[in-house]
BARO-888525 format. One record per residue (C-alpha): residue number from 1; residue in three letters; x, z, y. Coordinates in pm, 1 decimal. Example, Ala and Ser with C-alpha at 12.3 -4.5 7.8 and 13.67 -1.06 7.14 Angstrom:
residues 2
> 1,ALA,1230.0,780.0,-450.0
> 2,SER,1367.0,714.0,-106.0
END
This chain:
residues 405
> 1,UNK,1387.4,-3570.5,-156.4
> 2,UNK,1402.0,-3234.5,-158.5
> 3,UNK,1033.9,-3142.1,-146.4
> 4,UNK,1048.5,-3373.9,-450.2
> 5,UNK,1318.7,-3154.7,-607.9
> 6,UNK,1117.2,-2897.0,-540.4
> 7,UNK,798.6,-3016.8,-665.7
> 8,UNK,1012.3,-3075.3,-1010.2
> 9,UNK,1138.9,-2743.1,-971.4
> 10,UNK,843.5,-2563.2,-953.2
> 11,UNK,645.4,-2767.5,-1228.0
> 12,UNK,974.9,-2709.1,-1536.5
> 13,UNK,982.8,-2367.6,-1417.5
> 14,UNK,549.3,-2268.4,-1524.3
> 15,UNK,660.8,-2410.3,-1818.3
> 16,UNK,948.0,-2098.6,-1912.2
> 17,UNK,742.3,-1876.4,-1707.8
> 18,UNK,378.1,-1885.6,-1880.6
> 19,UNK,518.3,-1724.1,-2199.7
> 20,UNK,479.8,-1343.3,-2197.5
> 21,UNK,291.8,-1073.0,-2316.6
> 22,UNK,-44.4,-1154.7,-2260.5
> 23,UNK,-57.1,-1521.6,-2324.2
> 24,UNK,164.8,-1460.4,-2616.4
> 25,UNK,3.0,-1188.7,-2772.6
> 26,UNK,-367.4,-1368.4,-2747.2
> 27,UNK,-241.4,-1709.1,-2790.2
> 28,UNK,-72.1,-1600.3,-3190.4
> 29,UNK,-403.9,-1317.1,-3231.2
> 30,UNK,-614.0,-1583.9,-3199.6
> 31,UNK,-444.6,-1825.2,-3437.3
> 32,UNK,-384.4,-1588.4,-3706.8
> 33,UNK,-729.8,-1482.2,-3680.0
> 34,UNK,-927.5,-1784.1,-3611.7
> 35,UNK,-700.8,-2076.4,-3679.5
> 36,UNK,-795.8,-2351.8,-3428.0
> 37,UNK,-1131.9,-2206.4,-3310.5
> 38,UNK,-1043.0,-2077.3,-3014.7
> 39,UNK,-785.6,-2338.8,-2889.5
> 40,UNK,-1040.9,-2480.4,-2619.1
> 41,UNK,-1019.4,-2100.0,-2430.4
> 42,UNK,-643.2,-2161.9,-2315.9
> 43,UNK,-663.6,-2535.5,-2148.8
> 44,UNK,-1030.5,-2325.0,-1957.9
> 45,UNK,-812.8,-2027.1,-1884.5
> 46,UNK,-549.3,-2302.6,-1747.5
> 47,UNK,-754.3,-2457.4,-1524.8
> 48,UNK,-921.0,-2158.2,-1419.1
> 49,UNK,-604.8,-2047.3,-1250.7
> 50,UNK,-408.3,-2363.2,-1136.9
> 51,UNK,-755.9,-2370.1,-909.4
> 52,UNK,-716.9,-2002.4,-807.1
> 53,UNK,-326.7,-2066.0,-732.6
> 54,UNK,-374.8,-2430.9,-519.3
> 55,UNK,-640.2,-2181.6,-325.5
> 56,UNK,-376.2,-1943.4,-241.3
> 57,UNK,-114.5,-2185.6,-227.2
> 58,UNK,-310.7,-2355.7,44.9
> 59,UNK,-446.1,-2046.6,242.9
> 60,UNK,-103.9,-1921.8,272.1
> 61,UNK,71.2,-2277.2,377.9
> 62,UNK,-227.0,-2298.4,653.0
> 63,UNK,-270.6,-1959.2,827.7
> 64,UNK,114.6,-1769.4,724.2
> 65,UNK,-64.5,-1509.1,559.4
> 66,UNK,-62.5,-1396.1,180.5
> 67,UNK,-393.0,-1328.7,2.0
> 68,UNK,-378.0,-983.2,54.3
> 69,UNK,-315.3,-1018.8,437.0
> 70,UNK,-576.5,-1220.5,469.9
> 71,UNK,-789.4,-1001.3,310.1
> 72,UNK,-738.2,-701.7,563.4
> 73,UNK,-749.6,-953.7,808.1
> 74,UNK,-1089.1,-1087.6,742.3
> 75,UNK,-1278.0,-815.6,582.6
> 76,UNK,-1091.7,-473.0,733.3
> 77,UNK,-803.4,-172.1,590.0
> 78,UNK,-1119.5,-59.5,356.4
> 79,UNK,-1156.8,-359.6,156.2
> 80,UNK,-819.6,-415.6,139.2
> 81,UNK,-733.8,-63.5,55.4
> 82,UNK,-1019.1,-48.8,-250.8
> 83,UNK,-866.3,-407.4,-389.9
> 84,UNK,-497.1,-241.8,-328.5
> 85,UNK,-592.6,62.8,-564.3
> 86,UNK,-757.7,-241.4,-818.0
> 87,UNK,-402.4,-483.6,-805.7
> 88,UNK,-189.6,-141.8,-835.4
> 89,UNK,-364.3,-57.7,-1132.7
> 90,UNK,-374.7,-382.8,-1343.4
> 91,UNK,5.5,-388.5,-1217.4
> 92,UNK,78.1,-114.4,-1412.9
> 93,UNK,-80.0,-158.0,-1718.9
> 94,UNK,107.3,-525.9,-1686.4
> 95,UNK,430.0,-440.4,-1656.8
> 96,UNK,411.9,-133.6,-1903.0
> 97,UNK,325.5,-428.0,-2171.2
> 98,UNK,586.1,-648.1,-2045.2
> 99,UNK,868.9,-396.4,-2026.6
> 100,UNK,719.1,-297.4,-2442.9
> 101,UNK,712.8,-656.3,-2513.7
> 102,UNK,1101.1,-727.3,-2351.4
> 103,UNK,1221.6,-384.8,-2590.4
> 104,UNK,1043.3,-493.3,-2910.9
> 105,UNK,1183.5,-851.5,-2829.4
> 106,UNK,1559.0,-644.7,-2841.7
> 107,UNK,1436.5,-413.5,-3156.2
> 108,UNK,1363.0,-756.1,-3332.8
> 109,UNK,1715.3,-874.5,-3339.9
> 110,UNK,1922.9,-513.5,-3331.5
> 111,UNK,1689.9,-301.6,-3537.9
> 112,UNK,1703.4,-46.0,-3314.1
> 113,UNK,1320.0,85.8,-3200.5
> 114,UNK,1232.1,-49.1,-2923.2
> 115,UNK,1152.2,271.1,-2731.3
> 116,UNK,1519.8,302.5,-2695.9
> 117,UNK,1589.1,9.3,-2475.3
> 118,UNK,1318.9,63.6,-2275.9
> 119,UNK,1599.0,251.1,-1984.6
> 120,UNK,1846.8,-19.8,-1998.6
> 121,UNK,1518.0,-310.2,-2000.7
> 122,UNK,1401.2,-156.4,-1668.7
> 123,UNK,1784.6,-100.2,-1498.1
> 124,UNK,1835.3,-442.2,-1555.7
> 125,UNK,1501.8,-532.6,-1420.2
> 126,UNK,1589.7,-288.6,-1099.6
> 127,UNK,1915.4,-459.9,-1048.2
> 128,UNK,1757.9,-830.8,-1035.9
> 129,UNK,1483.3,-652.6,-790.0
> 130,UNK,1693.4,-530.0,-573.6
> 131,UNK,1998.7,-769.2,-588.0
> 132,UNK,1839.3,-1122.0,-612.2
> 133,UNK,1609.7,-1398.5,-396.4
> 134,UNK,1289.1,-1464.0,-476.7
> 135,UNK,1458.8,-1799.1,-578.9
> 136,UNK,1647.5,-1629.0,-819.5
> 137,UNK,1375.2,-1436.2,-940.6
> 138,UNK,1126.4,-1682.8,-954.7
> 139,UNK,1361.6,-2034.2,-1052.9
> 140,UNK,1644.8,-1862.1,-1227.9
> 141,UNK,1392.9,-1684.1,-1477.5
> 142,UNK,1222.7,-1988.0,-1476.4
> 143,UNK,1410.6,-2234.2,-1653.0
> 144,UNK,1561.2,-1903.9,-1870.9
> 145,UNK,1270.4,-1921.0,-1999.9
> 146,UNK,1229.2,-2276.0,-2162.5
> 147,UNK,1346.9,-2155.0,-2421.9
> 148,UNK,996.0,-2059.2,-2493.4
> 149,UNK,934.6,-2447.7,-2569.5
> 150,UNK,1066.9,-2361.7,-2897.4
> 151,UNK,715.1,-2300.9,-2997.2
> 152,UNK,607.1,-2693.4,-2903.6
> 153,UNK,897.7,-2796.8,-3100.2
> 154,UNK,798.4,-2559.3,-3397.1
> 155,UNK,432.3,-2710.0,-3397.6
> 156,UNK,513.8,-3056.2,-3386.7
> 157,UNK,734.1,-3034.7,-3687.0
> 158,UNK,454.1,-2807.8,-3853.1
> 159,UNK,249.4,-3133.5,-3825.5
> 160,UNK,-80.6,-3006.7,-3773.4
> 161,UNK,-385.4,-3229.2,-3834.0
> 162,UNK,-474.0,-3382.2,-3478.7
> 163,UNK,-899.1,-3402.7,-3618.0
> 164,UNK,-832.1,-3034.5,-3631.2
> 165,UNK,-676.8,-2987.8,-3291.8
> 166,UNK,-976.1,-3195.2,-3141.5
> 167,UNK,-1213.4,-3006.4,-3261.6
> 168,UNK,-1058.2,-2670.0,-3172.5
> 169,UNK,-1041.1,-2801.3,-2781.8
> 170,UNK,-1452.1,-2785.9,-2818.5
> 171,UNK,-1647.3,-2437.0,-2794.2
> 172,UNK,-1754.6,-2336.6,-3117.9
> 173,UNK,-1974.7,-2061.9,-3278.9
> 174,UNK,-1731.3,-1813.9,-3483.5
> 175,UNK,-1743.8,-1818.2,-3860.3
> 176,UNK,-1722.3,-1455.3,-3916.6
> 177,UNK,-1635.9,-1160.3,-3668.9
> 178,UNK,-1851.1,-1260.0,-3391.4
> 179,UNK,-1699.1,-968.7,-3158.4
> 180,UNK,-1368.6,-1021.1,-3220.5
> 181,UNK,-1360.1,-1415.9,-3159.0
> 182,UNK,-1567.2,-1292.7,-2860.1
> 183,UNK,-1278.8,-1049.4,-2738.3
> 184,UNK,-1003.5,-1277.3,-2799.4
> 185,UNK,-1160.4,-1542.9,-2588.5
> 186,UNK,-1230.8,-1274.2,-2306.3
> 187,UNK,-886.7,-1185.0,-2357.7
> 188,UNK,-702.6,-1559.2,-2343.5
> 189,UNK,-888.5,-1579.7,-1986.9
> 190,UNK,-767.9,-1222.8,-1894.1
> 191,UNK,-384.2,-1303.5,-2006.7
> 192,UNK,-394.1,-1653.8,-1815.5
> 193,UNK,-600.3,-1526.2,-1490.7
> 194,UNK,-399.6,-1220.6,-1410.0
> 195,UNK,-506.0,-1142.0,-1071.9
> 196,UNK,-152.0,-1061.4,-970.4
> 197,UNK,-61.3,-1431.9,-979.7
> 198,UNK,-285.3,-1463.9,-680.7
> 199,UNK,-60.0,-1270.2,-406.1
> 200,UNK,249.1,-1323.5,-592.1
> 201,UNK,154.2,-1748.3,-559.7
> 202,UNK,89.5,-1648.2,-182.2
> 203,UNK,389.9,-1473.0,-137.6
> 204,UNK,598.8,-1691.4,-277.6
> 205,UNK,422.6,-1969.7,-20.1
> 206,UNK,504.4,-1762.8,220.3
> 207,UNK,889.1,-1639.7,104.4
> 208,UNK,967.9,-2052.8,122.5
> 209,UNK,778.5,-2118.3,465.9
> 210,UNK,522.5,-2361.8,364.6
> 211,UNK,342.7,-2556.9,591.5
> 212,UNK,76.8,-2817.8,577.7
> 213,UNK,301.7,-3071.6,513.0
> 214,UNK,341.2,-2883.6,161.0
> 215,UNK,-44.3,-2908.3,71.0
> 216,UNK,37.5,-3192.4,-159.9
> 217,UNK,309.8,-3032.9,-349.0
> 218,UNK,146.2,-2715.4,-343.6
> 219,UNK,-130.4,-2912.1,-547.4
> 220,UNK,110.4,-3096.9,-766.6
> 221,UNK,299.1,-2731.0,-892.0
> 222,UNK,-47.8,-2562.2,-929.7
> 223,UNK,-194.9,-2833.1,-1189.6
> 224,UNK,94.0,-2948.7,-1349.6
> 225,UNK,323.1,-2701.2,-1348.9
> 226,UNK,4.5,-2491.4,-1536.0
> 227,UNK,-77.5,-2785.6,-1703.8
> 228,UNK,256.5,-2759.8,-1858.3
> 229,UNK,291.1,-2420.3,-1907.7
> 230,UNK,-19.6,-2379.4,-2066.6
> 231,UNK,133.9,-2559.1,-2370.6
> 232,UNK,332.3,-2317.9,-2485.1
> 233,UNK,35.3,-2097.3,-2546.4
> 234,UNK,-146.6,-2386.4,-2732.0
> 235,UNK,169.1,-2463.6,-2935.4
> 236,UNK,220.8,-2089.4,-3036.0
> 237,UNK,-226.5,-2110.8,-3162.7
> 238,UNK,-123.4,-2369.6,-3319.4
> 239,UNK,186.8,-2192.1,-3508.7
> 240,UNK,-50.2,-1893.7,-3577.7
> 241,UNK,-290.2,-2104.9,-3697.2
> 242,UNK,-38.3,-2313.2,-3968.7
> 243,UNK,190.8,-2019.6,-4056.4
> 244,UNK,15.2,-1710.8,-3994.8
> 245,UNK,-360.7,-1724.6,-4090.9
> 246,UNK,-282.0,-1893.2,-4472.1
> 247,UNK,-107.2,-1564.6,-4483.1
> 248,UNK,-390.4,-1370.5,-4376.3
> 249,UNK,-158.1,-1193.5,-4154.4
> 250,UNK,-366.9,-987.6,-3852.0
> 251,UNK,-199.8,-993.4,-3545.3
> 252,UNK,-176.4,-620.2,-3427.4
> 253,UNK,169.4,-586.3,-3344.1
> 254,UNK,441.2,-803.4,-3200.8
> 255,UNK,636.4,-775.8,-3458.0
> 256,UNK,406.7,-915.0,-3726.0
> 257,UNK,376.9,-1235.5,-3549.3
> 258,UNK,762.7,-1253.0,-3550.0
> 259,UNK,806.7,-1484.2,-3854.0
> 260,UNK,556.2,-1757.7,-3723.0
> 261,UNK,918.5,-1965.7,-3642.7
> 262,UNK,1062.3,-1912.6,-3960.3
> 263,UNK,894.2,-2188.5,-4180.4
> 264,UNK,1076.5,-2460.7,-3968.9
> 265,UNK,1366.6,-2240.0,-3837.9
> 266,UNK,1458.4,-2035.2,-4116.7
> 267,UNK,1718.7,-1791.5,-4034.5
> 268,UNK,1685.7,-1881.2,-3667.3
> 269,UNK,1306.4,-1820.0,-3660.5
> 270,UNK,1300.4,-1456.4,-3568.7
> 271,UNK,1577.6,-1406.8,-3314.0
> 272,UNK,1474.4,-1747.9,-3096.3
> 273,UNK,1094.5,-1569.8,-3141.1
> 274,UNK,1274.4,-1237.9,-2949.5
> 275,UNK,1452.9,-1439.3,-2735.1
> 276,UNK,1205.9,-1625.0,-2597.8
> 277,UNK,941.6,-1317.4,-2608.7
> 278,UNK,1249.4,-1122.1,-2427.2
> 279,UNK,1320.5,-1354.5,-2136.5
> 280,UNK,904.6,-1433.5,-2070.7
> 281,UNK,819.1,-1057.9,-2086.6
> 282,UNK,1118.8,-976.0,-1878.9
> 283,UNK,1037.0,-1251.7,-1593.6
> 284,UNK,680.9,-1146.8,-1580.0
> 285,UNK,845.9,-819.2,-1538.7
> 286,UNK,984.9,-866.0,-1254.6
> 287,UNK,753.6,-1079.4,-1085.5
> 288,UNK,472.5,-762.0,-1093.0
> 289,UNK,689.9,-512.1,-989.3
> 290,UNK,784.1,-706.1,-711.5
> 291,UNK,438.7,-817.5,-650.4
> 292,UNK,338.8,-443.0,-658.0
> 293,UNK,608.6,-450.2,-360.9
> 294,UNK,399.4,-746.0,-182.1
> 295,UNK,83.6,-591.9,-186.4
> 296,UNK,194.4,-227.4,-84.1
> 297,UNK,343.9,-371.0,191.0
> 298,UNK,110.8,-676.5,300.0
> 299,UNK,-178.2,-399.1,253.4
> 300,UNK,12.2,-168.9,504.2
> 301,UNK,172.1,-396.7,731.3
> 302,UNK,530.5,-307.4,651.0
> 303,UNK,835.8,-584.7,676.8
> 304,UNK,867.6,-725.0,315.7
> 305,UNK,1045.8,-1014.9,175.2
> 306,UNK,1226.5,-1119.5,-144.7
> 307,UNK,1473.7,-1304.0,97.1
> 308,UNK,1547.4,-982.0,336.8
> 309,UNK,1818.4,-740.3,276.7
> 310,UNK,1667.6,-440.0,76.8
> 311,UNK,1778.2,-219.3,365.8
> 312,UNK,1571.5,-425.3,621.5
> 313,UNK,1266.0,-383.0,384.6
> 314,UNK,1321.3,-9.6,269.9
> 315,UNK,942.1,49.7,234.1
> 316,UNK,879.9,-267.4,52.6
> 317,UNK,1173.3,-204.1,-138.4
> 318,UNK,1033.6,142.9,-253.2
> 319,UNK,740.4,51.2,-322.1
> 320,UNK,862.7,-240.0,-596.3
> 321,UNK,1111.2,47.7,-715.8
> 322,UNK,815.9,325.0,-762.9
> 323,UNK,610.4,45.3,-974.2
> 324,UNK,887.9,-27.3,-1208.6
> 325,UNK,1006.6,347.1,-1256.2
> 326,UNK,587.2,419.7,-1304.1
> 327,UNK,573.9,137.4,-1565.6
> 328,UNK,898.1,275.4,-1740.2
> 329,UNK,714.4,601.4,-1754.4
> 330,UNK,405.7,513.6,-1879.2
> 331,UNK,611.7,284.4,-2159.4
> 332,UNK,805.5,542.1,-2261.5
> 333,UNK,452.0,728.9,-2470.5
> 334,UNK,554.8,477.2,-2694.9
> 335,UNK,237.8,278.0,-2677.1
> 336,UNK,192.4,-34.2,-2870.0
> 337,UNK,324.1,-301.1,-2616.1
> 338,UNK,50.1,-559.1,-2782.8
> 339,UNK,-240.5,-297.2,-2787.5
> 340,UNK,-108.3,-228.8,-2395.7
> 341,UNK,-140.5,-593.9,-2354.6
> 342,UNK,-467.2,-641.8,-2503.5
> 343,UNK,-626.6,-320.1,-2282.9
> 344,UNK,-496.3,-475.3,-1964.0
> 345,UNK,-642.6,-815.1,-1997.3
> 346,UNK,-978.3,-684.0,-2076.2
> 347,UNK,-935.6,-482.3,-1760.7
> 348,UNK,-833.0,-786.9,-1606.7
> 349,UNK,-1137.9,-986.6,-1654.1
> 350,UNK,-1369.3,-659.6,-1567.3
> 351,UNK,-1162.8,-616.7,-1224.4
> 352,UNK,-1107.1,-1014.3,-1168.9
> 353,UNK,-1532.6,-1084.4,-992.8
> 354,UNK,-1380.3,-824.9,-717.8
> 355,UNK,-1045.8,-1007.1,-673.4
> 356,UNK,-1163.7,-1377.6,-652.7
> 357,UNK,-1488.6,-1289.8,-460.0
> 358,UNK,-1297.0,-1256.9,-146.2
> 359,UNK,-1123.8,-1594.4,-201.6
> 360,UNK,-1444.0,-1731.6,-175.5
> 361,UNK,-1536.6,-1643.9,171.0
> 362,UNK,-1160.5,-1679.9,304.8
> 363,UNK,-1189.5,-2090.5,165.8
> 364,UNK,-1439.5,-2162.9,389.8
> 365,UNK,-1312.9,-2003.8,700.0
> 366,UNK,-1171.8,-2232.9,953.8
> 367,UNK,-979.2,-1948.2,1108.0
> 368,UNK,-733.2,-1939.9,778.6
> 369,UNK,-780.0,-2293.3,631.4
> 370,UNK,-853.8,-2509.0,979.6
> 371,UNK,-1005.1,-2826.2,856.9
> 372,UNK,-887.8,-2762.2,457.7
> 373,UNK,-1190.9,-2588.6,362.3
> 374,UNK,-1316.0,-2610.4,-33.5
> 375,UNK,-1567.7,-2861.7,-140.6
> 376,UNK,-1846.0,-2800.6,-332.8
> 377,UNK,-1698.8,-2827.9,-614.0
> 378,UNK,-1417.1,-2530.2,-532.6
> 379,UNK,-1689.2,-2364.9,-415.7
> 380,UNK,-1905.7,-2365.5,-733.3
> 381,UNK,-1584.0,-2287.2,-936.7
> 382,UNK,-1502.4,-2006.8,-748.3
> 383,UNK,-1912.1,-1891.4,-760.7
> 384,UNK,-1910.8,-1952.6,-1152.5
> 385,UNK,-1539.2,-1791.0,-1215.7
> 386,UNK,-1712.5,-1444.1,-1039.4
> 387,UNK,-2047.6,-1456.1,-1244.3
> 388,UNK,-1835.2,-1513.4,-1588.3
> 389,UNK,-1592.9,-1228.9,-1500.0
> 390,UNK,-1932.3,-1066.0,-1439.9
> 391,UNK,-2104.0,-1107.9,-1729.4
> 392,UNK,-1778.2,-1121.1,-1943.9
> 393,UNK,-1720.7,-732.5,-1841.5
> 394,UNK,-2063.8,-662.8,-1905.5
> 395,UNK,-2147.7,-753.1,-2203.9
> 396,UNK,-1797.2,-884.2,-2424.8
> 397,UNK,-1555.8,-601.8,-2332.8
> 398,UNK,-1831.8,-297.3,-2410.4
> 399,UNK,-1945.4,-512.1,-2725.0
> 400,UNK,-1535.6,-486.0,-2848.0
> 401,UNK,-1496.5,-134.4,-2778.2
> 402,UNK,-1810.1,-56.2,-2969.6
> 403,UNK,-1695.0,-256.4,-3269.4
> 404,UNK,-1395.8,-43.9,-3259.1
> 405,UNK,-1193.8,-376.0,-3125.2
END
């Protein structure tokens, strides 16, 4: 019963924890922009991960070690060292956007700019960090954050036409700005595939001693609780698309998407819009700063764990610390959070052929995943999800910047 409970728990909890900056910030652009056009990217981007995470959820439940210890296991310090200095970086630019997108969430419903909570956003952040389980972290945040199902609720009662909604789930040639739909799309796979989900997954396996016996609910939480969460980013396209595109309203800011409640929530639409942009950014938050943690200290072999005393783990520790105080510092320029957002994605997708190409190799080895190797068909996903991130950096993300994205 209580891997059951667990299973549950795990599934309700992607749901609150899918919402933040990124898959926000594309989810609304790409409404307000293209109305349904680009609603088939998400449910891709959706499965594209819960594969990635059952992969890592499984290596880590078979062999004890976290994707990034695996990786210096199997291919030497070097490799690991070059993909440490990759995951550091995309880390950063992460949680800069998330700690933005947590302060404009507060400037929404005090008025005060956002660059002034940006101290007390990343104390509070510190304290959980430092004070709380990876339970806590992971769980508690969690189911905070269903409040976020406000936007389902807001798009069912918008009553969007379901021919509409079909045909958005199919690829479609753009209508006008060929770049941009281009860019958004790149960006929606970016926002859902962050390659930090990958050895935070991992780590968490790890943190909550899985075993084989957990290979089934590891498989259960990766689809569904995806699955699941991946609705919130279809139901806010979907508000974009009803409330924000008849408006002609271009997404470039956070706070220009913050009346996309209001039609059905009146008075209420704008502060339940912060609060549930406040408690997603602020759980991704914390879960990359203290990933930043895992991978510093998986890459170097220091003791780490969410579950540890912070004095037991003083390197670990440090190393989450450093990340959140670098991310504070790098917020504090006053950067758009959504333009942040939008830069680290891209990046994302450019970096992400070099993070999942190891994954590949470490499937198939019996030394890691005994007799749980990937099928063909993992295989080929894995193979096809490195030659799109390929040809995705290549060609979409230079194409943007040209076009003066």
């Amino acid at each position: 019963m209580k891997r059951i409970a667990n299973v549950i728990l795990g599934v309700v909890t992607s749901i609150g924890g899918f919402a933040e900056a990124g898959s926000l910030s594309t989810s609304l652009q790409a409404g307000a922009e293209f109305g349904f056009a680009l609603l088939w990217t998400i449910p891709l981007a959706a499965l594209m991960l819960a594969m990635l995470l059952e992969m890592s959820g499984r290596l880590s439940a078979l062999s004890g070690r976290t994707y990034a210890a695996a990786v210096r296991d199997r291919f030497g310090a070097h490799v690991q060292c070059g993909m440490l200095v990759v995951e550091l970086l995309l880390d950063l630019l992460l949680l800069t956007a998330e700690l933005g997108g947590v302060a404009v969430a507060v400037e929404l419903v005090t008025g005060v700019a956002f660059h002034w909570w940006l101290v007390p956003v990343a104390i509070a952040a510190g304290m959980l960090l430092w004070l709380g389980t990876f339970a806590v972290i992971e769980d508690g945040l969690g189911l905070l954050g269903l409040v976020t199902l406000v936007f389902a609720v807001v798009a069912w009662r918008l009553h969007p036409a379901m021919p509409q909604i079909a045909a958005g789930l199919l690829p479609s040639k753009p209508t006008h700005d060929a770049a941009s739909y281009a860019f958004i799309a790149v960006s929606i796979v970016g926002a859902t595939v962050s390659p930090y989900l990958l050895n935070f997954y991992a780590s968490g396996a790890v943190e909550e001693e899985w075993t084989e016996r957990d290979l089934w609910s590891n498989r259960i939480t990766s689809f569904a609780g995806i699955g699941f969460g991946a609705l919130v980013s279809v139901a806010a396209l979907v508000c974009a698309a009803l409330v924000l595109a008849p408006q002609h309203v271009k997404v470039d800011s956070l706070e220009q998407a913050a009346s996309v409640l209001n039609p059905i929530l009146h008075s209420w639409g704008v502060p339940l819009f912060a609060l549930a942009l406040g408690i997603g950014c602020f759980g991704a938050a914390v879960e990359i700063a203290l990933n930043a943690g895992y991978v510093a200290a998986q890459g170097f072999g220091w003791t780490w764990g969410a579950n540890k005393h912070r004095l037991e783990t003083a390197r670990f520790s440090v190393a989450m610390t450093l990340m959140l105080i670098a991310g504070l510092i790098v917020a504090a320029f006053g950067f758009n959070p959504m333009r942040v957002t939008l830069i680290s994605v891209g990046i994302a997708v450019i970096f992400m052929p070099i993070v999942v190409l190891p994954l590949l190799v470490l499937m198939n080895d019996d030394r890691f995943v005994k007799s749980h190797r990937n099928g063909p068909i993992g295989n080929a996903a894995l193979a096809l999800l490195v030659i799109l991130g390929a040809l995705l950096a290549v060609v979409v993300v230079p194409l943007q910047v040209i076009g003066g994205g």
